[in-house]
Backbone as CSV, one residue per row, in Angstrom:
resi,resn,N_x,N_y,N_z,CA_x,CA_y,CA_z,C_x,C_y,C_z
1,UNK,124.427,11.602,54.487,125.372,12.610,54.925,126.432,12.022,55.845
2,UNK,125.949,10.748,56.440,126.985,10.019,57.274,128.383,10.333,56.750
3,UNK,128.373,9.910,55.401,129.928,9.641,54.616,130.222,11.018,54.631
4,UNK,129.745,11.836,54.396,130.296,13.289,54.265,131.126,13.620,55.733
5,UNK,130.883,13.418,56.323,131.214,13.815,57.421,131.826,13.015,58.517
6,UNK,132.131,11.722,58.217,132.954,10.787,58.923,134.159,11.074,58.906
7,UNK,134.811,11.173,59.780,136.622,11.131,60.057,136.654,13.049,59.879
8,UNK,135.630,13.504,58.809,136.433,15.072,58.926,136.296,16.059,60.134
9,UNK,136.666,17.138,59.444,137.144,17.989,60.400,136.115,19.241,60.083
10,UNK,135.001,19.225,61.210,133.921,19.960,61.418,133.944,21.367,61.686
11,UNK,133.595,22.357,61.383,133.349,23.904,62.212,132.244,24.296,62.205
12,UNK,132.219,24.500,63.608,130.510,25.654,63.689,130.965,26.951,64.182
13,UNK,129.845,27.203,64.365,129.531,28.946,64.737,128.740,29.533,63.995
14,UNK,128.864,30.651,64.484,128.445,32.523,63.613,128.867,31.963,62.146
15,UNK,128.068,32.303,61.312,128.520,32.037,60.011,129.322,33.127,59.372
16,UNK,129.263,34.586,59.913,131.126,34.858,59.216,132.429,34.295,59.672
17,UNK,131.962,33.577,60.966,133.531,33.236,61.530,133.880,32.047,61.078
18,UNK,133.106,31.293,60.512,133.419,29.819,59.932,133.006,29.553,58.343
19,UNK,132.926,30.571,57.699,132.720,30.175,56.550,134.405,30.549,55.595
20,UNK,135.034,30.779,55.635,136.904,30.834,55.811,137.646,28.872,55.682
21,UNK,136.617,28.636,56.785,137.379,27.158,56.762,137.007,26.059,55.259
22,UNK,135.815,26.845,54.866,135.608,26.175,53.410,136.178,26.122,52.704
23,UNK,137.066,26.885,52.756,138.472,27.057,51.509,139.653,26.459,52.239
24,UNK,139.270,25.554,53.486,140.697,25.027,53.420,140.552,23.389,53.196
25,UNK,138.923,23.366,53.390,138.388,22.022,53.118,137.698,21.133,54.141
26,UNK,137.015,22.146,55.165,136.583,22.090,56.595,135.165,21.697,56.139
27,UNK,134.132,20.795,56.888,132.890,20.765,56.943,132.457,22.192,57.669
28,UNK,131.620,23.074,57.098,131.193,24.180,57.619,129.805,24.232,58.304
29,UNK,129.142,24.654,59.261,127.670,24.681,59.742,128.023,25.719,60.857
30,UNK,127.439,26.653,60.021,126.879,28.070,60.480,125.925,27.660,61.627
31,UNK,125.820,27.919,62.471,124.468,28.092,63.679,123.959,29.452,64.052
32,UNK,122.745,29.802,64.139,121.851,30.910,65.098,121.964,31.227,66.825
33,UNK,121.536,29.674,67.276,121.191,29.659,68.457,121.526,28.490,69.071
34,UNK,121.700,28.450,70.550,122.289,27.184,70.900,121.566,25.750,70.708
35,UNK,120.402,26.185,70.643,119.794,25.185,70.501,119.948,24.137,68.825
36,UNK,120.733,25.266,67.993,120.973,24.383,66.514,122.706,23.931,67.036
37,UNK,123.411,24.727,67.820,124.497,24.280,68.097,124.655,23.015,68.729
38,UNK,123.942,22.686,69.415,123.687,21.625,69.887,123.036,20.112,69.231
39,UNK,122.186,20.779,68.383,121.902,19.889,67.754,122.788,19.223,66.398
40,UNK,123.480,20.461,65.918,124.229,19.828,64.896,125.818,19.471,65.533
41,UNK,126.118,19.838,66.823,127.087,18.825,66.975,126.881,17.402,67.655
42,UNK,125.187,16.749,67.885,124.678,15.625,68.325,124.913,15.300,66.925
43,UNK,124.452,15.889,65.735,124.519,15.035,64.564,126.020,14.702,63.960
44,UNK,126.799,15.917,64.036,128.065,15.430,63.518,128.746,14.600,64.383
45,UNK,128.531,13.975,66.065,129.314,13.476,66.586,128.578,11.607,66.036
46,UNK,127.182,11.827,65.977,126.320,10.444,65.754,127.127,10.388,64.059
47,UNK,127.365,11.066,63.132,127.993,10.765,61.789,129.540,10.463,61.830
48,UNK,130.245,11.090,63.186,131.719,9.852,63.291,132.262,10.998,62.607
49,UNK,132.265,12.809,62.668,133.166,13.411,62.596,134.358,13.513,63.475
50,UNK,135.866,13.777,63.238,137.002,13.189,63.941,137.287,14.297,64.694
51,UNK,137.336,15.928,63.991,137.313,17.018,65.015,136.377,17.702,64.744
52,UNK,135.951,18.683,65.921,134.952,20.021,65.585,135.711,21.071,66.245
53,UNK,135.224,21.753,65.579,135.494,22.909,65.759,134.826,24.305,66.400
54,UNK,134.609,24.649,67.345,134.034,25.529,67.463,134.201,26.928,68.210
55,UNK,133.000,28.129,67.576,133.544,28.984,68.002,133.286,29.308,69.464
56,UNK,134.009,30.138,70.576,133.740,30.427,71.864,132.521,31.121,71.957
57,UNK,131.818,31.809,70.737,130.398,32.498,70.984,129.588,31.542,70.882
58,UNK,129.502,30.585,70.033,128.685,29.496,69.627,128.538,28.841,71.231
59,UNK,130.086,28.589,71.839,129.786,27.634,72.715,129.517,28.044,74.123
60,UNK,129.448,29.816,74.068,129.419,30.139,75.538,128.039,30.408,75.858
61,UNK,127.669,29.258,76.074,125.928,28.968,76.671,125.988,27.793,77.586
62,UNK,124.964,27.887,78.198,124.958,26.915,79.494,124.193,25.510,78.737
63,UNK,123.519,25.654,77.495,122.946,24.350,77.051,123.970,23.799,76.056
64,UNK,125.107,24.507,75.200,126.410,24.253,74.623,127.455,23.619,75.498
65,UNK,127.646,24.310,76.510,128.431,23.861,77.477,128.262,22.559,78.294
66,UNK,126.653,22.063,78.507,126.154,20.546,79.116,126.928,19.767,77.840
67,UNK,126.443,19.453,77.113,126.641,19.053,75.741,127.965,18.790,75.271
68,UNK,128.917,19.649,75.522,130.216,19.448,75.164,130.858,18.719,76.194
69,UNK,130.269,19.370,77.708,130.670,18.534,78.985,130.788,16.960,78.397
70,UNK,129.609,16.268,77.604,129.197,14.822,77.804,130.524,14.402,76.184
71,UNK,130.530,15.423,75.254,131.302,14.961,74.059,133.121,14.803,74.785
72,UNK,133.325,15.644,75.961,134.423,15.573,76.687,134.721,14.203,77.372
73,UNK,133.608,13.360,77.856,133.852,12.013,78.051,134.221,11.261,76.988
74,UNK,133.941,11.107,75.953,134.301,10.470,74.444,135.753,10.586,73.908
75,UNK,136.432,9.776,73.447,137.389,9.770,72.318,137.410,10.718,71.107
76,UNK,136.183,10.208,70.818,135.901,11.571,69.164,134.838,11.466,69.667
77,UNK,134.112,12.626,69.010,135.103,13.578,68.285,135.635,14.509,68.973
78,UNK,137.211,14.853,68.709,137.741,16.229,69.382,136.883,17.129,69.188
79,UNK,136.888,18.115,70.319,136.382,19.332,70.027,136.954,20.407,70.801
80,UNK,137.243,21.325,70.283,137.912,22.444,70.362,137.556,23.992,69.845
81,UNK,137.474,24.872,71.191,137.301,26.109,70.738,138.319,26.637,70.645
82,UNK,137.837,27.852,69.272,138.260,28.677,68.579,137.573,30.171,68.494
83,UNK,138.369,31.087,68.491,137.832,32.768,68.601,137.167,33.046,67.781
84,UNK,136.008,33.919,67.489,134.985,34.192,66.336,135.853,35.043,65.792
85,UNK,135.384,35.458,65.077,135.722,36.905,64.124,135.792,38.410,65.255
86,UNK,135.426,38.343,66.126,134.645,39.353,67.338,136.223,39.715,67.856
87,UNK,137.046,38.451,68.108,138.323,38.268,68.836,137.525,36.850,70.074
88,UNK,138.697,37.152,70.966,138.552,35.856,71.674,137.791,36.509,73.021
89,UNK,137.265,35.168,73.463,136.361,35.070,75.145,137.027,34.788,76.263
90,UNK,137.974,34.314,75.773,139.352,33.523,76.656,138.664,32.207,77.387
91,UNK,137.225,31.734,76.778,137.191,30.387,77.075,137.646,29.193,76.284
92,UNK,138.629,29.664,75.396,139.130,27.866,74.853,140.527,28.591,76.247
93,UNK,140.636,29.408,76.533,142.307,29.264,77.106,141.886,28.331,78.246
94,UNK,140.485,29.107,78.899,140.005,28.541,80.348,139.741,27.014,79.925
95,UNK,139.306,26.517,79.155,139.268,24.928,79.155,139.990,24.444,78.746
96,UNK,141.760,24.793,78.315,142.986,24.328,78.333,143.158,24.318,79.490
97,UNK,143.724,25.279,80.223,143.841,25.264,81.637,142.824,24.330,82.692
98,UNK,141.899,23.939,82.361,141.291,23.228,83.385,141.681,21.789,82.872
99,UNK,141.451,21.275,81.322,142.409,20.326,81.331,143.565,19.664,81.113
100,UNK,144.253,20.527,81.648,145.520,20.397,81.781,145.974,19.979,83.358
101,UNK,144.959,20.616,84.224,144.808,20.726,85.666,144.724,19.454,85.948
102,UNK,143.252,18.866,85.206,142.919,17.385,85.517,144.234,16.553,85.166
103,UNK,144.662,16.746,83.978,145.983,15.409,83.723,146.631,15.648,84.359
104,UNK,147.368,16.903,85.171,148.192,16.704,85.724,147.889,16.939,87.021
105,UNK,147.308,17.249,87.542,147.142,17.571,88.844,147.177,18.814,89.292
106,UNK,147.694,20.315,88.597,148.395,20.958,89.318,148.246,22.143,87.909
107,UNK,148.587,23.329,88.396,148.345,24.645,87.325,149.830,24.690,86.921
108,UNK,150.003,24.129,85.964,151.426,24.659,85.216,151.792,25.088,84.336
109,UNK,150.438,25.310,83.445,150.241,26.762,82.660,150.611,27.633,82.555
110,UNK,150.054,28.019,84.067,149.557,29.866,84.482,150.226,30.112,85.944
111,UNK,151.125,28.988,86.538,151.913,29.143,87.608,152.455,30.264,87.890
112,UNK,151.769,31.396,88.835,152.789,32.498,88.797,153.544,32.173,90.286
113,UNK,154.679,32.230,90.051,156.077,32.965,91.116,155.844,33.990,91.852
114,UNK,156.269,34.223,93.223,156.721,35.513,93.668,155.552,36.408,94.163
């Protein structure tokens, strides 16, 4: 499965919210619980997938969240949340904004004036 999944472009989650990306030519893996979320993005990052994808329900857990913390030190694979089917959590905005904070120093995002 190595080859399957080297260089592409991964999605997890809820399996109605990621089964859509199959038709655009996305590696798909539905998850239950964090504990498969976790495990299948240890496997797709050990197989040398280039992005993942995931959804903010999938990843809003405290054992998802260690886990991505450590894939955030790494080069690849990107990973990036995305809104389920539900709508959004507003945690991919919150972990734009935080790193954006780190590169630059400073909130220039969400800078409000006045």
């Amino acid at each position: 499965m190595a080859k399957e999944t080297k260089g592409k472009i991964a999605v997890i989650g809820e399996h109605d919210s990621v089964m859509g990306f199959r038709a655009v030519g996305c590696s798909v893996f539905p998850t239950a619980t964090p504990q498969d979320t976790v495990a299948k993005l240890r496997q797709l990052a050990q197989e040398g997938a280039g992005a993942i994808f995931i959804t903010e329900t999938a990843a809003d857990n405290p054992l998802v969240q260690e886990y991505l913390a450590v894939l955030a030190q790494r080069t690849f694979p990107v990973v990036t949340l995305i809104p389920s089917l539900g709508g959004t959590r507003g945690l991919a905005m919150e972990r734009l904004k935080a790193n954006a904070e780190k590169a630059i120093g400073a909130d220039v995002l969400f800078q409000r004036k006045g």
